[in-house]
C-alpha positions in Angstrom: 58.8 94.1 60.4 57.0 91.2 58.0 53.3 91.6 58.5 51.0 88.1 58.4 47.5 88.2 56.8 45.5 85.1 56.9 42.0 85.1 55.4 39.9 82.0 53.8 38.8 84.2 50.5 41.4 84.4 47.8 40.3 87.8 46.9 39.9 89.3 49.9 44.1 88.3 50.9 44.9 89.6 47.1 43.7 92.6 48.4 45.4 93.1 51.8 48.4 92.3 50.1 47.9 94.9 47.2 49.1 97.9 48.9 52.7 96.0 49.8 55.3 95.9 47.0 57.3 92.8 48.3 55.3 89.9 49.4 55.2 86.1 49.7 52.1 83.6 50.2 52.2 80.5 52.3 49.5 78.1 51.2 47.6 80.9 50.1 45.4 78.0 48.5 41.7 78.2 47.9 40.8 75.1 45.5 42.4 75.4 42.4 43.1 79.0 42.8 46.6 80.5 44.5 47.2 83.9 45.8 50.6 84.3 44.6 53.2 86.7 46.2 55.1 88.8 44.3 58.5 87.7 45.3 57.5 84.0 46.4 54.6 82.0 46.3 55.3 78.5 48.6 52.1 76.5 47.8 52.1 72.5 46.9 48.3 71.6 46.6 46.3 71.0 43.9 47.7 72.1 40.7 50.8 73.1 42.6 51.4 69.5 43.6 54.8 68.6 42.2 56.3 71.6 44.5 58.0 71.8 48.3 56.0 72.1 50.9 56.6 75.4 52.2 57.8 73.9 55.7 60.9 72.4 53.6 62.1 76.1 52.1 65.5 77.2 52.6 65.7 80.2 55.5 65.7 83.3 53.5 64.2 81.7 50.2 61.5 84.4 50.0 64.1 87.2 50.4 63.1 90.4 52.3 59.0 90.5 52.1 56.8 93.6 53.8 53.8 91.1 53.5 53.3 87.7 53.9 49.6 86.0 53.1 48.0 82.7 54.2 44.7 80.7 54.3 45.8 78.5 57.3 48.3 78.1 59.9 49.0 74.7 60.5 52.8 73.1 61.3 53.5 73.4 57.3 52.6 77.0 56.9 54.6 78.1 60.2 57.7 76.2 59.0 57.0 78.2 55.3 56.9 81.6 57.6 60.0 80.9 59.5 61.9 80.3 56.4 60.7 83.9 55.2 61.7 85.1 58.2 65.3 83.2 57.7 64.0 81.8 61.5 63.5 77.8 60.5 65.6 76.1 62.7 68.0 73.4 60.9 66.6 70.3 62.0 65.6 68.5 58.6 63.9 65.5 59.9 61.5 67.2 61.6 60.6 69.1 58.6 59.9 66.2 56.3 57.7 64.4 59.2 55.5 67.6 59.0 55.4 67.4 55.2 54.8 63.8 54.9 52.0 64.5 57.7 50.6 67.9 55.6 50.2 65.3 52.6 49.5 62.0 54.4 47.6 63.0 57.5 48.5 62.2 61.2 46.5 58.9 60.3 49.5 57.7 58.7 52.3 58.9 61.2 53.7 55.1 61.6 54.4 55.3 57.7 56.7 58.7 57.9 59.7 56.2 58.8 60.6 59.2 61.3 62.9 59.4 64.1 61.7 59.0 67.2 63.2 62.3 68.0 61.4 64.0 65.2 57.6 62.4 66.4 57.7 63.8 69.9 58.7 67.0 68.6 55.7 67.1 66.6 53.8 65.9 69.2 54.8 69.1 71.2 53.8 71.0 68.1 50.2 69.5 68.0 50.0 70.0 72.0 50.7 73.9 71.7 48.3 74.3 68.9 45.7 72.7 70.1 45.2 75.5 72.8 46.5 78.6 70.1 43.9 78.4 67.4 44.5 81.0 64.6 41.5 80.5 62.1 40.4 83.3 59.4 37.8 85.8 60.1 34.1 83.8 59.3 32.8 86.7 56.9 35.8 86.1 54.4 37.8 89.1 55.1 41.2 89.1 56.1 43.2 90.0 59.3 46.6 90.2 60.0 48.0 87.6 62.7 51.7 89.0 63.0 51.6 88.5 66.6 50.4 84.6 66.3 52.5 83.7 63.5 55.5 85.4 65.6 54.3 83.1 68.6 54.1 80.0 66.7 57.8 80.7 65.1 59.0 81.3 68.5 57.4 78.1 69.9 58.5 75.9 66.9 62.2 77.3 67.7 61.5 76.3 71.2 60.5 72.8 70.0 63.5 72.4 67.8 65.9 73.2 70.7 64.2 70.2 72.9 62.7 72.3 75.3 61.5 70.3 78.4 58.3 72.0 78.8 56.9 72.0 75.6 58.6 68.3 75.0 56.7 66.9 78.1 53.3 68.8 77.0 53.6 66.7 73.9 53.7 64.0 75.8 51.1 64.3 77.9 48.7 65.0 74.7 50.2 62.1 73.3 49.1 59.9 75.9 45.4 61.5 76.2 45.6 60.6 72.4 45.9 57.2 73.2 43.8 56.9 75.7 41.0 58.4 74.0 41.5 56.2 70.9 41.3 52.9 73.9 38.0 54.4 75.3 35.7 55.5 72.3 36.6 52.5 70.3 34.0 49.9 69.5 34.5 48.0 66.5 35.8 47.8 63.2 34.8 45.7 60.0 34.7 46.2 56.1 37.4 49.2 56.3 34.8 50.8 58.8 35.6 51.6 62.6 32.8 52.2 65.0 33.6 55.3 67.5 31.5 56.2 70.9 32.8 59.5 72.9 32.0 63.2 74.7 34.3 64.9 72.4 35.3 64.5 68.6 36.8 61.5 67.7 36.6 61.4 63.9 39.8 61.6 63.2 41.0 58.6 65.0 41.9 56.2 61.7 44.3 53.6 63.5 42.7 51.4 66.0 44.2 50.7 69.5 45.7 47.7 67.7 47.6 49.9 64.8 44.9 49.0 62.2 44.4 52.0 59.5 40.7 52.0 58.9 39.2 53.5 55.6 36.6 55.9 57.2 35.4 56.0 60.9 31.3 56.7 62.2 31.3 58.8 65.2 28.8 59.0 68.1 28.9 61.9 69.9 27.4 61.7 73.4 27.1 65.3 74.5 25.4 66.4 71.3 24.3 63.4 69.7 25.8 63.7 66.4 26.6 60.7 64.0 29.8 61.2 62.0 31.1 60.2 59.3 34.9 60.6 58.2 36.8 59.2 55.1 40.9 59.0 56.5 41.6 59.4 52.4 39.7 60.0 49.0 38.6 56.7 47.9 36.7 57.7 44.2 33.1 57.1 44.1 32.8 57.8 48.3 31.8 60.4 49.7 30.7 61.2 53.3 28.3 64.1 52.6 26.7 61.8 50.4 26.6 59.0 52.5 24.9 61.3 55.5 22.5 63.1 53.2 21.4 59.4 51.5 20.1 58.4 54.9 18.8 62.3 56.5 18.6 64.7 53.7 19.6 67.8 52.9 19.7 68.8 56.7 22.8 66.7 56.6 25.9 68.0 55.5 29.4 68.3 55.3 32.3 67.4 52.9 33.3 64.5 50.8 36.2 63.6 53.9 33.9 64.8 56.9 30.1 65.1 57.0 27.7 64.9 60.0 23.7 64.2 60.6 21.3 67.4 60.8 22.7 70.3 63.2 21.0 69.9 66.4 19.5 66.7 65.9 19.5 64.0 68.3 20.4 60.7 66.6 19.8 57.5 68.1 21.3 54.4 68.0 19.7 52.9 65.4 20.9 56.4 63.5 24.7 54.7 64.3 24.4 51.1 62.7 22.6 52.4 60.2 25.4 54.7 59.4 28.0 52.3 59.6 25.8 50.0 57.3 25.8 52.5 54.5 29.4 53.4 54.8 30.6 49.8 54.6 28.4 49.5 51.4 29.4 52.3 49.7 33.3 51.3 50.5 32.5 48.0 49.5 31.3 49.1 45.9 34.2 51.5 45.4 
């Protein structure tokens, strides 16, 4: 049988891998640096951005591979690792909507063009995963996750086929989706929307009215975290910058996704003042 390895440390999956004499990576991507298989390497970020993405490999492209190595495992990577396993089912329009989504982001799921077919399918995807986390050991070793990545094949197969009860799960988180996108709305103005909920909301880009915003400032009740999220790279922004400007180094984060100090308790005046600064800084870009 294949054996999966995931890790978040390019050296530490070079090394798993080592031992194996046939292997293949799947978005083994760290950066600007790839850990390549030795048969196939399906990767399409960064330097590697004029490839496939791996979901849109032909079934048996890879081959037979005793290893298989991965930062992630996201819809993308999955469809990469069914087509090593010659286990992708045939349905191509599903398989571009997930590409389009790895490159674009689920903000910008009314562009894909997609069948309607195609978008509850993925729905049923994003419903299953979000209860079947697979992340890469903390401490930047690796570990193998045969057993998930045979799960998530299985379930993607499932998926393909229409199956009722993963179809209607999708629903059901598709409607939550919405519903949480009506209820933590507040405003939106200067490319910037204003966001007020119990759970994480940041990545909520298109208002209830279909309006794509250019970052979103979240309010977290529970902890009282102030967010701030950009949906794509605008030069010249940068949300860790923009948190960090107005708490210092206590706040932190990336350029897309940064947050005030860890444990914190912002107040309101923490919230207008970060949407303030983020409609500024968009403003100058």
């Amino acid at each position: 049988m294949t054996k999966f390895f995931i890790s978040n440390h390019a050296a530490a999956l070079a090394a798993v891998l080592a031992p194996f004499g046939l292997t293949a990576s799947v978005e083994a991507e760290f950066g600007d640096e790839c850990v390549a298989g030795s048969v196939a390497t399906l990767a399409h970020h960064g330097p590697r951005a004029g490839n496939p993405a791996p979901c849109l490999a032909d079934n048996g492209a890879a081959g037979e591979v005793e290893a298989v190595g991965l930062s992630h495992l996201d819809l993308d990577s999955v469809g990469g690792c069914a087509a090593v396993l010659g286990r992708k089912p045939e349905t191509p329009g599903f398989w571009l909507l997930a590409a389009f989504v790895d490159l674009n982001g689920p903000h910008k799921l009314g562009q894909a063009g997609a069948e309607p077919a195609d978008i509850v399918r993925l729905y049923a995807f994003w419903a299953w995963s979000n209860g079947h986390r697979c992340l890469p050991p903390r401490d930047g070793s690796a570990a193998e996750v045969t057993e998930q990545v045979m799960e998530a094949v299985r379930v993607v197969e499932r998926i393909c086929a229409d199956d009722p009860e993963l179809l209607a799960a999708g629903e059901a988180f598709r409607s939550a989706e919405v519903a949480l996108n009506a209820q933590s709305f507040v405003e939106a103005g200067g490319g910037v929307a204003v966001r007020v909920a119990d759970t994480f909301v940041s990545h909520l880009y298109v208002d209830p009215e279909g309006d794509l915003a250019k970052a979103v400032v979240a309010f977290n009740t529970v902890t009282g975290a102030v967010t701030v999220s950009i949906a794509d790279p605008i030069p010249g922004v940068s949300a860790r910058e923009i948190v960090q400007g107005l708490w210092g180094e206590a706040a932190g984060g990336h350029a897309g996704i940064a947050g005030s100090p860890r444990g914190q308790r912002m107040m309101l005046a923490d919230v207008v003042a970060a949407v303030e600064a983020t409609r500024a800084v968009i403003a100058k870009a």
